[in-house]
Each structure stands twice: as structure tokens, then as C-alpha cells.
N, C-alpha and C positions, 0 to 999 in steps of 0.2 A: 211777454214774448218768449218763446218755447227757444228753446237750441235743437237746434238741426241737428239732425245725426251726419254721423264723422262718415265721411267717405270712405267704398269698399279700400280694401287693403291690395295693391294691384297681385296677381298671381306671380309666382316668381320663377322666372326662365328656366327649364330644364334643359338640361345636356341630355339623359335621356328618357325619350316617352313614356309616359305610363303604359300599363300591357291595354289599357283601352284605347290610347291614340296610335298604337303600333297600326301598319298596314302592311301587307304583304307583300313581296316583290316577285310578280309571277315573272323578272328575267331569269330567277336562278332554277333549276328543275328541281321538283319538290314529289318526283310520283314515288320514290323510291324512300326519302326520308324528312323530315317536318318542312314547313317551306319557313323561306325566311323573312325579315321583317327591314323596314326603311330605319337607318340610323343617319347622321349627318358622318361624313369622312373624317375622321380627327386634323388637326391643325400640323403639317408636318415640321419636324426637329431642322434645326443645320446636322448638317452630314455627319461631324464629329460623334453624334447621337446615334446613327444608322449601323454603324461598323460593327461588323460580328458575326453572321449568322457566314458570309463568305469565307472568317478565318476559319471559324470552327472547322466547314466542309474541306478546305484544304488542310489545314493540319491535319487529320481524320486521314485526307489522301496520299502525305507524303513520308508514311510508315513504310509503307509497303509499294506502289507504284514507281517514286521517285527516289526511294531509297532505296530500292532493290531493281525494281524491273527495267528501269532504262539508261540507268548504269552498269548493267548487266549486257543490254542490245549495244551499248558503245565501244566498251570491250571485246564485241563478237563481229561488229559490224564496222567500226569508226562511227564518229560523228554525223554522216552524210542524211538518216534517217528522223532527226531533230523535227524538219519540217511537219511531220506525222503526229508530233505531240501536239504541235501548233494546231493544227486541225483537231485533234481530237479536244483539246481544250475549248477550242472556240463552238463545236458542237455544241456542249456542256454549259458553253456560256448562254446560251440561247437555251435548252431545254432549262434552267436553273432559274433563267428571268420570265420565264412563259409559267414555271411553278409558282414563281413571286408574283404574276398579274393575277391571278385568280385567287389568289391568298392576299393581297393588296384590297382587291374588289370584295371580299366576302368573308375576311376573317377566318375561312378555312380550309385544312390543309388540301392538296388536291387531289390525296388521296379519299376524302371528304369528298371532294365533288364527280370524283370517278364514281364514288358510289349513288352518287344523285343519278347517272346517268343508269348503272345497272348494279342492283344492292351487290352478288357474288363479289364486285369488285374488290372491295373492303378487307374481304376475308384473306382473297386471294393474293393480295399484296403483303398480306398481317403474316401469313404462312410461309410460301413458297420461298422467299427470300429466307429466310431461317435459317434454310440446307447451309449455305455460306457461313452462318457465326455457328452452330453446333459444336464443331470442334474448336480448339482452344490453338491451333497451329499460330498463331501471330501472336495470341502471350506469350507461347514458348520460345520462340523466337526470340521475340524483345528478352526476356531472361537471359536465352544462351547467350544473346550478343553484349547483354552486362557481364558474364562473366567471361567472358573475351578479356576484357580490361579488366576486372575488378576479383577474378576467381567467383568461388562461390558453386549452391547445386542451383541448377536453372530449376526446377523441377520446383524446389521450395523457392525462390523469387519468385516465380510464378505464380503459385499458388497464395505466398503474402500480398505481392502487388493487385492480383482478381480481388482480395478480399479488402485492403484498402481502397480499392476503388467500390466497389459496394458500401462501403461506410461514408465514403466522399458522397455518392450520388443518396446516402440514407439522411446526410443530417444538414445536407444543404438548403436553406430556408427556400432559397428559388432555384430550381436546378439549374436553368440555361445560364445565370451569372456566374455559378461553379463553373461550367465547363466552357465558359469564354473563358472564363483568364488562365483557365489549366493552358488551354488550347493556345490564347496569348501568347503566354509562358513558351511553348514550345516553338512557335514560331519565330520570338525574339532568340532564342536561345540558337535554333538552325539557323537564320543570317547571321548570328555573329559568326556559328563556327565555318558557314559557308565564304565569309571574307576573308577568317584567317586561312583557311584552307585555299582557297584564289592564290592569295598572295605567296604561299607556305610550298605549296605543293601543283600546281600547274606552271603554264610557261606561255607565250602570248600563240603560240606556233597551235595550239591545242586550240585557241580558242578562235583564231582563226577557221579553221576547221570547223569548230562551231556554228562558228557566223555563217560559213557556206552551207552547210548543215541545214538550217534552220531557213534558207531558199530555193535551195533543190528539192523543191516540189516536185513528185513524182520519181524520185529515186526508193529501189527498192533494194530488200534485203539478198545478198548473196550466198549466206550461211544457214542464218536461223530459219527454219520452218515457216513458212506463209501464216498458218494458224497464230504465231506466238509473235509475229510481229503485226496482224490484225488484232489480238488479243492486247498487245500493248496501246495502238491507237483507241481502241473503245474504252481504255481504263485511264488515260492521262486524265488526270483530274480524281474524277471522284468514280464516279463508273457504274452507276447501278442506285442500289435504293438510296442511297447517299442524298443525290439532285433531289430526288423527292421529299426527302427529311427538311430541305432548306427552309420550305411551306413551314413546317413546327418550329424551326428557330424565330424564321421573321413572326411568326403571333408571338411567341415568347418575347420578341423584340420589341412587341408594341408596335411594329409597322402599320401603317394604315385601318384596315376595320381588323384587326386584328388584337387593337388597342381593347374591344367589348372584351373578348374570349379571357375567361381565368388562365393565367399562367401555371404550367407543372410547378408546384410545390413540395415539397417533403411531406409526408401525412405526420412524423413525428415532429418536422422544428417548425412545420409552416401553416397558413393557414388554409386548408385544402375545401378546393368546392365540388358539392356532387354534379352541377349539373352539367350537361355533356357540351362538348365544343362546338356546338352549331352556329352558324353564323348570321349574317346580317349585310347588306347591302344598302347604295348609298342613293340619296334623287340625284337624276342626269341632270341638275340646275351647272349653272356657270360656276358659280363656287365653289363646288362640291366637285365637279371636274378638272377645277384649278388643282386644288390639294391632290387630287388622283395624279394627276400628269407630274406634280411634284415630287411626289410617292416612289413614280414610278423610273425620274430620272435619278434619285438616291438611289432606289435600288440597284439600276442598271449602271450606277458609278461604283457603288460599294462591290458591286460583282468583277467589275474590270479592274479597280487597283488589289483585293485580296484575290478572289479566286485565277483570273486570269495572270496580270500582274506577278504574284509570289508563286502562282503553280508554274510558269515557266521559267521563271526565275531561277525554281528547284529545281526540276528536271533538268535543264539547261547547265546549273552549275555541279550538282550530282554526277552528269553523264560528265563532264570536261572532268573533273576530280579523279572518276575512276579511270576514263582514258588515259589520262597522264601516271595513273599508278601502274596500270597493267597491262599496256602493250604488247602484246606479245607473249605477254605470260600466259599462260593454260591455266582457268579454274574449272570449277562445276556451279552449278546452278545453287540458288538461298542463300541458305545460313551459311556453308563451303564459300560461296564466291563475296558477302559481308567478311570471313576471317579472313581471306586472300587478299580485300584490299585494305584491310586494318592493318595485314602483317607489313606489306608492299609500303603503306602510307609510315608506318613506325620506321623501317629500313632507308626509305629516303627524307626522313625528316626529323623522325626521332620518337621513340619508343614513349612520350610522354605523348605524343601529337597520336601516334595509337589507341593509346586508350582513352584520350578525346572522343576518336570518332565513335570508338564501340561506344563509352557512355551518352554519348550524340543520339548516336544509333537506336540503342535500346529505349530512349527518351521518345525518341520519333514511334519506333514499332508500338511503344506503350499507349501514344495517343493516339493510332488504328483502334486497336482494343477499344481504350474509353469512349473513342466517338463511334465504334462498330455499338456497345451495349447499349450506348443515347441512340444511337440509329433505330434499331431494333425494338427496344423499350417503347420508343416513341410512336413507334407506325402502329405496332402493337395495342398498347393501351387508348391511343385516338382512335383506331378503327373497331375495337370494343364497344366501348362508351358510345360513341355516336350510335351504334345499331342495336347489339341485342340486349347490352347495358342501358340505357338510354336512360331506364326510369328507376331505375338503381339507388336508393337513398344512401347505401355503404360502399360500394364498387363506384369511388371516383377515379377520375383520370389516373390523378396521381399515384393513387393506391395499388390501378393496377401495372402502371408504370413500374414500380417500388418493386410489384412481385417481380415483373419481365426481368429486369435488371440482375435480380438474385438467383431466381430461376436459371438463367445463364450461367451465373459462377457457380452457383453448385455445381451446375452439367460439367461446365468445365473442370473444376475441381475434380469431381471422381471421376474425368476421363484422364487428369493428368496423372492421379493417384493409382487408379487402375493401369497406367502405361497404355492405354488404348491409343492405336493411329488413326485417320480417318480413314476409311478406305476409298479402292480407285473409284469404285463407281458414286458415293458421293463429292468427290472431288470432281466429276464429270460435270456430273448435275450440278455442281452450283457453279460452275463456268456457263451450263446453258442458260440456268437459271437468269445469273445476271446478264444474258445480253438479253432475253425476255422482257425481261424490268427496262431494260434502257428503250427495246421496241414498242412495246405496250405503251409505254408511260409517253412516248414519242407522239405515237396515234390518239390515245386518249388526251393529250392536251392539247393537242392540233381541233378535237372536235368540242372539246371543253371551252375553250377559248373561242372559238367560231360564235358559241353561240351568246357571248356578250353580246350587250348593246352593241352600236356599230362607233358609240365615238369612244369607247376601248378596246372594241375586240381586237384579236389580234389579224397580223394583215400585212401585204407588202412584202417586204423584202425578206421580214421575219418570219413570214408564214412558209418561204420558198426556203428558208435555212429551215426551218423543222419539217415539210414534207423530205426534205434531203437529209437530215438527221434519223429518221422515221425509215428510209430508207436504207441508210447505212445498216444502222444496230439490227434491221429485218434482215441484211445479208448475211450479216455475224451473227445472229440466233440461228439463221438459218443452214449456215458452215458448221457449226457448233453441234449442232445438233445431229448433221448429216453423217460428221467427225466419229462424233460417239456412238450413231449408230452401227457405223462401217469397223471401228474399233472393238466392239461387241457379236459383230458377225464374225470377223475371223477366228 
């Protein structure tokens, strides 16, 4: 009697396909760059896992916005214009979760998928916004406001701080966990000083004020120029290519199909991959819609307790802080009206609570900076790679990440070295620039999103907040632009 042969050995389940069971997903548009492939959704985390990609963008925002610009309008104005933040945050809240759904749905960023629709787009997101970081005005800043409290030449802090942070962003194994816990770091660090400062230096009579602030809807400015208090509404928050960047944190986060896509690495501590960030899309099965819809309400909670949450938090306790310091007092505008209320805050509390706030301060303007170079770096080197890079076996993401990043500090460096200002006319253009970015990016994710499948796309009440965001930021490029023209005629 013979023995049987042993039965086959069963196949063993893959997570994912071989490139011969891959199939194509013709929902995503593919005329402009490769099309993409069926993966299943990944399995989503508890929330405590999701949290990040909304501190980064507000710490990023409240260097400059909430620590300068509407602490500055409360001063000029009172309290009564609060309401306006509120709105311009909650825009933000909705264009930031419409950038997370098609980044959820396909692993790529949507500046990725703008270019699915019409290649130029790519380029013209990678560029245009640039005009904004070219100059170095927000490191120097953050310097002079260290040596507020601490002495010192701003000029050389500057120039050391650009250059440790290029060695921060050169030898971190995974970049995005660098710049959460910098980012972290700073955000812990401004609610503590924003408590002690509540308690230290306001009075309940300010925050009062506050509170009515913050529902006089439709109250308007009596002092400051129409432009600069439209200009403050369209920046509460983040304000420009900022919202777009979130796309590149949540893949770095692992969010949804985002989990396929290699993470930004260091090319020298890490282990970097050439090939470019194209995506993958999921089957409309029950399951696979379960995990999306799970996906989708982390993200939409993780965007409401950081970026909504702690950005009016800031603003809110920033504008009461500087009200209660400088009533009446007469400054000037930037880095003048930051010494004005360091001086005012050291006189009624004590010359140690002074220089608190300037080393507060400069800590805040320093993580503008670091998230403006991750901002930049990021749109840059994905929008590369994805198109003219694509088939590049040395030009990875990361590498050309690594250059963006350096590329900037150098520029900065010998502009600070050379004493070079910006001048007026590119200070113009990147005001119009960014309300561009916030109109564009408005329109193209209203038709991005449209064309999901129907049990994601987007719709309802969300689709009536972005054609009304879409039209806001069109008014404001549109002023913006009219501004600059009429300013150059005369």
C-alpha cells in the first residue's frame, strides 16, 4: 500500500496583493498621472493614536497670527471683533477635513489629486506659494523677540537657530515624529504660560468683553482698515498652504490608505524609498466603508479638540492678555507692538513675567519657521516626485525634501548675512498669493471630492460650508489683488 501524498500547503493570506492581483480603481482620475490600485482600508487606531497632524498646523499658526495679529486688532479695536476668528477658524475647519477625506480615501496628498485633475496644478502649488517663505522675516522676529528678555544679536540667534533646525530635520530617522513633539513641546509650553498669564495679568471685566466678543456676529472694525481686518479673518488658524500640508502629516500619520505610502525619512539616519507617493483606493464593500466612516469621524474629532479647540483658545486668550496690558496705550505694529506688550506685561506683574513672555514668544515665532520649512519642503518634494521625478531611482521624496529644507536656510542665511529686507512688492504678492491658495484649494476640493463614489463624496451641509468658504477666500484674493493693483497705479 503506497502513501498518499500530503496535501497542498494552503496559500497564506496577504494584506497586500501581488502586482498581478492589483486591479485598477477607475473612481480615482488617472489621465494626468498613473492610475491607482484596490487595497483593503487599514484597521482604524483608538483616537489616542490619531492626534497630531491638527497640533502640528496650529502650533505652525500661532507664531504669528495669534501671537501677533489679533492681539494687535484687540488693542486697536477692543474685544468686540473675536466673533470673526470664530468664523475664520471654522472655515478652516472644513476646508482641513475635505483635505483629510481624499487623503483618508487614497493615501494622497490633494495636492496629488489636484494634479490628477490638471498636471500644471502640481507645479503651481510647489512654486507660487514660496514668494511667502523667501525671506527670513518670522526667524528674525523670533530672535529679536529672544533678545527682548535674554540680550543677545538677533541676527546671530537667527542664523544659529535656521541652522539647528536643518540638522533637527537632517538626522531625524522619521521627520513627522520630529516635528510632533517639537510642535508638542510648544503647545504644552503656551497653555501653561497662557494660565499663568489669565490668572497674573487679566481681570474677569476683560474677559467679559470677551465673551461678548465672541457673539457679536457682525460687528465691525472702527479704526483698522477694512483690508487688515479681512486679512485677519482669512489667517485665524492656518491660512494658506498650511490646510493643504495636513494631506502630508495625516499619510505620515498612517491615517487611512495612507498607511501603503512610505513615510518622509532622513536619507542619512533613515531608511528612504525611491518610489514616488501615489496612491491606492479601497472596494465600496460594507467593511471597508465601516473603517472609512471610522477614519473619518477621528479625523473630524482630532481637527475639532487641536486645531479648532486650542486655536481659539489662543487667539481668545492672546487678544484678553494684550487688552488688559495695553488699553490705551499707543504702539506700532510687529516686533514694536510684541516689545510694548512685554514691557507693559513686566510693569504690572513683574519684570521676571517679561521675560516669560518674550522667551514664550520667540519659542512660538520659532515653530512658524520650523512648520513654514516642513510646510514648504513638503508640497515641494511630493509634488516632484509624483510627476517629473516619478521614475527617478536617486531623487526620493525624501532627498528632495532634505534639499527644500536647506535650500531655504541657506537663502535665508545670506539674506540675513547680506542685511537684505524683503521688499514692498514681494510683500504684496504673497498676501495675494495666500488668499489664491486658500480660493483655489477651496474650488478644487469642492470638485475633487464631488467626484467620489457617492457613499463618500462629499455633500450636504459640508458641501454648502465649502462653496461659502470658496467664496469668501474669491472675495479676499479678489480685494487683494484689486488693493495691489490700485496701490501701484498711483
Amino acid at each position: 500500500m503506497t502513501d498518499s501524498p500530503p496535501p497542498p500547503e494552503p496559500e497564506p493570506t496577504r494584506l497586500f496583493p501581488s502586482p498581478a492581483d492589483e486591479v485598477v480603481a477607475p473612481e480615482i482620475p488617472s489621465r494626468h498621472l498613473p492610475a491607482v490600485t484596490y487595497r483593503p482600508m487599514p484597521e482604524p487606531p483608538p483616537f489616542r493614536q490619531v492626534v497630531g497632524p491638527g497640533v502640528i498646523l496650529i502650533a505652525g499658526a500661532i507664531g504669528s497670527g495669534e501671537f501677533i495679529f489679533w492681539p494687535y486688532l484687540a488693542t486697536k479695536e477692543g474685544l468686540g471683533l473675536l466673533w470673526a476668528a470664530e468664523v475664520g477658524i471654522l472655515l478652516q475647519f472644513f476646508l482641513n477635513t475635505e483635505v483629510q477625506r481624499y487623503t483618508l480615501a487614497t493615501g494622497e496628498t490633494a495636492i496629488t489629486g489636484f494634479a490628477r485633475l490638471w498636471r500644471p496644478w502640481g507645479l503651481l502649488f510647489a512654486t507660487l506659494p514660496m514668494l511667502g517663505f523667501i525671506f527670513p522675516g518670522i526667524a528674525l522676529s523670533a530672535a529679536t523677540t529672544l533678545t527682548f528678555g535674554l540680550g543677545g544679536n538677533a541676527v546671530l540667534i537667527c542664523v544659529v537657530g535656521l541652522f539647528l533646525a536643518g540638522v533637527a530635520f537632517s538626522v531625524s530617522p522619521v521627520v513627522y515624529q520630529m516635528l510632533e513633539k517639537f510642535q508638542t513641546v510648544v503647545i504644552a509650553v503656551t497653555l501653561a504660560f497662557l494660565a499663568v498669564a489669565t490668572y497674573a495679568a487679566t481681570d474677569l471685566a476683560a474677559w467679559g468683553e470677551a465673551a461678548k466678543g465672541l457673539v457679536s456676529v457682525g460687528t465691525f472694525p472702527k479704526v483698522i482698515a477694512p483690508a487688515v481686518f479681512f486679512s485677519a479673518l482669512v489667517y485665524a488658524g492656518s491660512g494658506g498652504l498650511g490646510n493643504l500640508t495636513v494631506a502630508n502629516w495625516v499619510r505620515d500619520k498612517n491615517w487611512g490608505m495612507g498607511a501603503y505610502i512610505p513615510r518622509l525619512v532622513s536619507p542619512i539616519t533613515g531608511e528612504e524609498v525611491a518610489a514616488p507617493a501615489l496612491g491606492h483606493f479601497f472596494p465600496q464593500d460594507e467593511e471597508n466603508l465601516r473603517r472609512f466612516r471610522r477614519w473619518w469621524r477621528l479625523g473630524n474629532e482630532e481637527q475639532l479638540l487641536t486645531f479648532v479647540l486650542l486655536g481659539t483658545v489662543s487667539i481668545v486668550a492672546m487678544s484678553v492678555i494684550a487688552y488688559s496690558a495695553l488699553r490705551g496705550i499707543p504702539t506700532g505694529g510687529g516686533i514694536d507692538f510684541i516689545r510694548a506688550e512685554g514691557n507693559q506685561l513686566g510693569l504690572t506683574v513683574g519684570r521676571w513675567f517679561a521675560i516669560v513672555f518674550f522667551v514664550v514668544g520667540g519659542l512660538k515665532l520659532f515653530s512658524t519657521v520650523v512648520g513654514n520649512l516642513d510646510i514648504a519642503a513638503r508640497v515641494v518634494a511630493d509634488s516632484f516626485k509624483v510627476d517629473w521625478l516619478r521614475d527617478s531611482r536617486f531623487w526620493s521624496e525624501s532627498k528632495l525634501y532634505l534639499l527644500t529644507v536647506w535650500v531655504q536656510i541657506l537663502l535665508g542665511i545670506t539674506i540675513l548675512v547680506a542685511g537684505l529686507e524683503a521688499p514692498l512688492l514681494l510683500l504684496s504678492l504673497s498676501g495675494l498669493v495666500g488668499g489664491l491658495v486658500l480660493f483655489v484649494s477651496a474650488v478644487l476640493l469642492i470638485h475633487l471630492n464631488l467626484r467620489l463614489p457617492h457613499t463618500i463624496r462629499l455633500g450636504g451641509y459640508r458641501l454648502v460650508m465649502m462653496v461659502l468658504a470658496a467664496l469668501f477666500y474669491g472675495a479676499f484674493a479678489a480685494h487683494v489683488a484689486w488693493s495691489t493693483l490700485h496701490s501701484w497705479l498711483r
